[in-house]
C-alpha positions as CSV (number, residue, x, y, z in Angstrom):
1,X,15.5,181.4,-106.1
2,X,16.8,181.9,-102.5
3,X,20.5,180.7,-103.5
4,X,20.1,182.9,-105.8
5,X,19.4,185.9,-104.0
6,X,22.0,184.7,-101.4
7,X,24.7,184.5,-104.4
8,X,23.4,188.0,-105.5
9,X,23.6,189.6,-101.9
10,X,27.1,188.1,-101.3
11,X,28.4,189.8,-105.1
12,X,26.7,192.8,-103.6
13,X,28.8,192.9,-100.7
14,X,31.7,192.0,-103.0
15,X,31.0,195.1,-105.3
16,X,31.0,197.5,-102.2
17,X,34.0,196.6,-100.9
18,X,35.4,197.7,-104.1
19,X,35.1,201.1,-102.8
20,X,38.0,200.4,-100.4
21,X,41.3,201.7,-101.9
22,X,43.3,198.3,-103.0
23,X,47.2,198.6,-103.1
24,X,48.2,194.8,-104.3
25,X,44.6,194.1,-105.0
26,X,41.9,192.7,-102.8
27,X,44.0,190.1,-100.1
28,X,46.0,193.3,-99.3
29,X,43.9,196.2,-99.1
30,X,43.3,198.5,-96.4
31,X,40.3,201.0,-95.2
32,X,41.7,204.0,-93.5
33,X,40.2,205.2,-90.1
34,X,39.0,208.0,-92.3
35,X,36.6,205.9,-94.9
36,X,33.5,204.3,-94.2
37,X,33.1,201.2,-92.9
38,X,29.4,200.7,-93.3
39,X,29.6,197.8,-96.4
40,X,31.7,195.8,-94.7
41,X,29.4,196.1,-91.4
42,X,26.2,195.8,-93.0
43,X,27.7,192.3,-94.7
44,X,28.7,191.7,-91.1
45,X,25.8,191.6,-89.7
46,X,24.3,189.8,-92.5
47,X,26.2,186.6,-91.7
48,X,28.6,187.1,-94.7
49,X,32.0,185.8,-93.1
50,X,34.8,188.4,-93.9
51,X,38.2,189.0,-92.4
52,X,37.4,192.1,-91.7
53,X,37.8,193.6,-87.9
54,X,36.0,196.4,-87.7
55,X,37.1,197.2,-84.1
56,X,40.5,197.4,-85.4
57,X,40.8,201.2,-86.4
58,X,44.7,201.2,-86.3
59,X,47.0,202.8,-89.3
60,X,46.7,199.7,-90.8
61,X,43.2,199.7,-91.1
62,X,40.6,196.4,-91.5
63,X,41.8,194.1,-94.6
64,X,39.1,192.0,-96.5
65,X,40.1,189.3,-97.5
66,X,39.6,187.6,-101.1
67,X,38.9,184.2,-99.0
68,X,36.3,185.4,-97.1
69,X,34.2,186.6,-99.7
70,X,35.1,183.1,-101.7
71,X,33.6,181.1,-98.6
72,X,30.7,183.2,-98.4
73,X,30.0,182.5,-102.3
74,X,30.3,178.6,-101.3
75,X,28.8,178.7,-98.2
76,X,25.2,180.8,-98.9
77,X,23.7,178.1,-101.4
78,X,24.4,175.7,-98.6
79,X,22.8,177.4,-95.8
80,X,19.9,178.2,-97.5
81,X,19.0,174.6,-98.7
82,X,19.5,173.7,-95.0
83,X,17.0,176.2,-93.7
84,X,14.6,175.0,-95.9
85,X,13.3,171.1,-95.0
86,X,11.7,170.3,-98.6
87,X,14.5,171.1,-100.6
88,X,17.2,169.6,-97.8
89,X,15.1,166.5,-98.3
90,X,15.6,166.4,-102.1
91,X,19.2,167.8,-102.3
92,X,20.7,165.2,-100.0
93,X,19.0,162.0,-100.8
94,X,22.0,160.0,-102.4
95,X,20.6,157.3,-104.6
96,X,23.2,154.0,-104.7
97,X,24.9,153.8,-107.9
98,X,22.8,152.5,-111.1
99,X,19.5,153.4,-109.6
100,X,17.0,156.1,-110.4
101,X,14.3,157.3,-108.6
102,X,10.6,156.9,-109.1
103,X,8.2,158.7,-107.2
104,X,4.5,160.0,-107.5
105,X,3.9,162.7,-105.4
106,X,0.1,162.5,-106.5
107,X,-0.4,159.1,-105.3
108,X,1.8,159.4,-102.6
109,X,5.1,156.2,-103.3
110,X,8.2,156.1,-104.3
111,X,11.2,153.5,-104.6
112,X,14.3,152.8,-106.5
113,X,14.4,150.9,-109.9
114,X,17.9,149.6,-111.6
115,X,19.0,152.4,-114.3
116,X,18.8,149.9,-117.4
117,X,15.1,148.2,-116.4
118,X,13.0,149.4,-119.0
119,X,9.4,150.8,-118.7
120,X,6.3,148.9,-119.7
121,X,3.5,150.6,-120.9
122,X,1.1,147.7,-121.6
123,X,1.0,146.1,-117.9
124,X,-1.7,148.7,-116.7
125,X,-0.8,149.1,-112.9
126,X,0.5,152.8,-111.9
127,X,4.2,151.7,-112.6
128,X,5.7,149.0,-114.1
129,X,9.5,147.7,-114.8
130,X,11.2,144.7,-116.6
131,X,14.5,143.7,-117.1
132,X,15.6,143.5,-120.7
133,X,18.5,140.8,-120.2
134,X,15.9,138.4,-117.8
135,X,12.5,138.3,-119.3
136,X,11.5,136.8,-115.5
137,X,12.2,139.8,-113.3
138,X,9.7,142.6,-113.6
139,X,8.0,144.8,-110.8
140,X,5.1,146.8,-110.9
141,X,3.0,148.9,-108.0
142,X,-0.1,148.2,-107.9
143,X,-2.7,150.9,-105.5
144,X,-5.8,149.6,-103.7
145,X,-9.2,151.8,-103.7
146,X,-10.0,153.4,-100.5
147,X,-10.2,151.5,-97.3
148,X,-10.8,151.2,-93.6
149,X,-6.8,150.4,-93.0
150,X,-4.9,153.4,-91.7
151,X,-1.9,151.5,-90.6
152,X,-0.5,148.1,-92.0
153,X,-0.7,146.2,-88.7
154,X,-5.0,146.3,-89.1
155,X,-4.7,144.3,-92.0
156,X,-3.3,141.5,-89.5
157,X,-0.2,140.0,-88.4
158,X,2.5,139.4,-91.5
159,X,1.6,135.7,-91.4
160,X,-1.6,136.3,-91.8
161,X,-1.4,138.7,-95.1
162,X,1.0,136.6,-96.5
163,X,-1.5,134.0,-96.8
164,X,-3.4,136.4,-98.3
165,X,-1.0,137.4,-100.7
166,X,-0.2,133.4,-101.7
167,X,-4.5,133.5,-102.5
168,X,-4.1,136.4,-104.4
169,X,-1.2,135.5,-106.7
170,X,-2.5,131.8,-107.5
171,X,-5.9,133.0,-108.3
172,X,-4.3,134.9,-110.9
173,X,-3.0,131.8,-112.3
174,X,-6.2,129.6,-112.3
175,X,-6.4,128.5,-115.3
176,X,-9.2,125.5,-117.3
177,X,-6.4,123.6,-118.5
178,X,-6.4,120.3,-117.8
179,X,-3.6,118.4,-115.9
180,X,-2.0,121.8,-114.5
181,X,-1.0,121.6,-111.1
182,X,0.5,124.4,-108.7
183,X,2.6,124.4,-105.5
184,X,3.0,127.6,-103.5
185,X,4.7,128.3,-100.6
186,X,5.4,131.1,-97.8
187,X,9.2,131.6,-97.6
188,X,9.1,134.8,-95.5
189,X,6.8,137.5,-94.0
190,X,8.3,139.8,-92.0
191,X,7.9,143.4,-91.1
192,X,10.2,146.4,-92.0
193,X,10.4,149.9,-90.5
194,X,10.7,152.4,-93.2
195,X,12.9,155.8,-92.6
196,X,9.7,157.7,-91.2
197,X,8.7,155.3,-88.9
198,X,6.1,154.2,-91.1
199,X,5.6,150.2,-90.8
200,X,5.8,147.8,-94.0
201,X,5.2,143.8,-94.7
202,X,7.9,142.2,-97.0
203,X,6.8,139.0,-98.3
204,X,8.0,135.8,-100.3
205,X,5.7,133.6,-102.1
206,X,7.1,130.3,-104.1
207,X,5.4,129.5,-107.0
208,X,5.9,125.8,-108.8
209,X,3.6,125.2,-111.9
210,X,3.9,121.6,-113.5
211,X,1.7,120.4,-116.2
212,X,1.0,117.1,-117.5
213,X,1.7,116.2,-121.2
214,X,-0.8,113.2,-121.0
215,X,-4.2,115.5,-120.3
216,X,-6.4,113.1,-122.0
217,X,-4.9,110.1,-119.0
218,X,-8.1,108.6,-117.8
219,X,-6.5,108.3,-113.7
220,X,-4.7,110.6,-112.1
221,X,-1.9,108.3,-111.7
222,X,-1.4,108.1,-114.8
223,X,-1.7,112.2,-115.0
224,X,1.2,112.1,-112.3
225,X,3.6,110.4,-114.5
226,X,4.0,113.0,-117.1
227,X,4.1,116.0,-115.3
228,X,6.7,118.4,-116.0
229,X,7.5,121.7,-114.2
230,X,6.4,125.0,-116.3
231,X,8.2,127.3,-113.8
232,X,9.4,128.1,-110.7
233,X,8.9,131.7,-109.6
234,X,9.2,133.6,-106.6
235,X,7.3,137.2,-105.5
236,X,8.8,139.1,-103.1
237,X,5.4,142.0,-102.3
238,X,6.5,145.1,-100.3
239,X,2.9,146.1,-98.6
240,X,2.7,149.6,-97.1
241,X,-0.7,151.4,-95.9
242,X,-1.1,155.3,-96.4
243,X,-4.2,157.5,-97.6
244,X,-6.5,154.4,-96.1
245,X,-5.3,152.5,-99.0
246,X,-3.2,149.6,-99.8
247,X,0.1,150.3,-101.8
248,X,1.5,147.3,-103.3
249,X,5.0,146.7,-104.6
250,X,5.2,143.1,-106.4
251,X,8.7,141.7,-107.5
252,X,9.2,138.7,-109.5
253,X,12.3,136.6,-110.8
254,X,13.0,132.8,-111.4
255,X,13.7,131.3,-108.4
256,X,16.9,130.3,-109.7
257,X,18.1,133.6,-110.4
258,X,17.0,135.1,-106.7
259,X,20.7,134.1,-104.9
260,X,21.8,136.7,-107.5
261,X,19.8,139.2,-107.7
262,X,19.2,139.3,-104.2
263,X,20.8,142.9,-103.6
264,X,19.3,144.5,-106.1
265,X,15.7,143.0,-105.0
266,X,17.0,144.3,-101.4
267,X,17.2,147.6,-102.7
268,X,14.4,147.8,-104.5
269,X,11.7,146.5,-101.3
270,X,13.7,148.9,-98.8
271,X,13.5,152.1,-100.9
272,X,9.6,151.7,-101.2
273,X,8.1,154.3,-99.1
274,X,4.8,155.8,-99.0
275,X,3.6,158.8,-97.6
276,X,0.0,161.0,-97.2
277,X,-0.5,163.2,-99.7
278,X,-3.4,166.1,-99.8
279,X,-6.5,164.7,-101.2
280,X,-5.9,161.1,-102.4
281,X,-9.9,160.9,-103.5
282,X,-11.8,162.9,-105.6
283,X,-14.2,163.9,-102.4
284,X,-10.8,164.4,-100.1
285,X,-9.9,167.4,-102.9
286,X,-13.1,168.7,-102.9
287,X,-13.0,168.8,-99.4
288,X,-9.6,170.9,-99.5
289,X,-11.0,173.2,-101.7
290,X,-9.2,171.7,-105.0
291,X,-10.9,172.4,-108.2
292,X,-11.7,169.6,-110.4
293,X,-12.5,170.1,-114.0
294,X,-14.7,167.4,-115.3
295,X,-14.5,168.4,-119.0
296,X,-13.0,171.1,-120.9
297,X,-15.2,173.9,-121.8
298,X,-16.8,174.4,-124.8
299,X,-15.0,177.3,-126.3
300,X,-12.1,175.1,-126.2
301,X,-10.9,173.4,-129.5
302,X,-10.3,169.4,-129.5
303,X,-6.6,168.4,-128.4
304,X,-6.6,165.9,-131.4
């Protein structure tokens, strides 16, 4: 709305220079010493650059130039998305090529995602992403309750999270099947900086699942002898702290494929940001004065 009204001003000005008598059209014409210059001046002192020089009350007059009034067309949409932070911050932010944006402005993250990932709808975690030519590589975000963390560094050291983070991820294979072994490892923990100063964890868990095709072998040994490997997987977990809770960003791809995809999975970590936002609880709103509706009033007839 304010380019707008800047685009609407400028025509304004545009529209009372008509008023000045045009012999060649606008480059060349002239106001006589006679006419009133007050149009021009007011669009002056607006900010509006013009050619005209209103000190310059000769025979020839002040000229207005078509140029002028073209720049100022040009120039007022730009002005007034740099005067105003919010939309300087959304106007300028140049995603790299074959990458979309998601964000959540209520929950308070945002990161980059390859254009052709699609969406899953069954994972149940805030957002999730998987890539349709490697059924390996997905991503999801995954949002902690509330906490006593206000900052990533109380959660510990990197080292120390990262072994969290290798707990968490084999726990979520245990499994009662017998003969199945699993080998994990800590590639890399290692902090990151984010564009607001804000401090992240990135981290690299390796993953080797083997299982043995002799699960009725009375000894281990002879358990050992027909293991074969399942997978071999690696997570890479951007871990950011905002709203006292825990925002988690978990990649995964085959190991074999990471060399590869490295720069998109580079991408990816380093555009995950997280920021406040107003009332991340229910009790923080209430506290701001939001109101929340519970359940739709009576008088109201069912949505389905």
């Amino acid at each position: 709305l304010a380019a707008l009204g800047g685009l609407l001003f400028a025509a304004a000005c545009l529209f009372a220079s008509r008023g000045i008598p045009a012999h060649g059209g606008l480059r060349n014409s002239v106001i006589k010493p006679s006419q009133s210059l007050s149009p021009v001046i007011s669009c002056m002192r607006k900010g509006v650059p013009t050619r005209a020089h209103v000190g310059a009350r000769s025979e020839r007059g002040v000229s207005v130039h078509r140029r002028g009034f073209i720049n100022a067309l040009s120039s007022v949409p730009a002005l007034t998305i740099l005067g105003n932070p919010m939309l300087t911050a959304n106007a300028f932010e140049k995603l790299p090529q074959g990458y979309s944006k998601v964000q959540s402005k209520l929950d308070g993250y945002k990161f980059y995602v390859p254009d052709f990932w699609l969406l899953s709808k069954t994972s149940g975690n805030e957002a999730a992403y998987e890539n349709p030519l490697d059924f390996q590589q997905n991503l999801f975000i995954s949002i902690s309750g509330s906490t006593r963390f206000s900052k990533i560094s109380e959660m510990g050291s990197p080292q120390e999270v990262a072994q969290d983070v290798e707990k968490k991820i084999l726990k979520e294979f245990m499994s009662t099947r017998i003969g199945v072994r699993r080998n994990s490892e800590i590639v890399s923990a290692i902090p990151r900086e984010g564009k607001d100063g804000t401090m992240y964890y990135d981290i690299n868990v390796r993953v080797q699942s083997f299982a043995s095709r002799n699960q009725l072998a009375v000894t281990a040994e002879e358990m050992e002898k027909g293991m074969e490997k399942e997978f071999d997987r690696t997570y890479i977990t951007s871990i950011g702290v905002a709203n006292n809770r825990v925002y988690d960003l978990r990649l995964q791809t085959g190991t074999d494929a990471l060399k590869s995809s490295k720069g998109t999975f580079d991408t990816i970590t380093t555009s995950f940001e997280v920021s406040e936002v107003k009332c991340p609880t229910m009790d923080s709103c209430k506290a701001n004065g939001a109101k929340i509706v519970k359940k739709l009033p009576e008088n109201n007839p069912p949505a389905f």
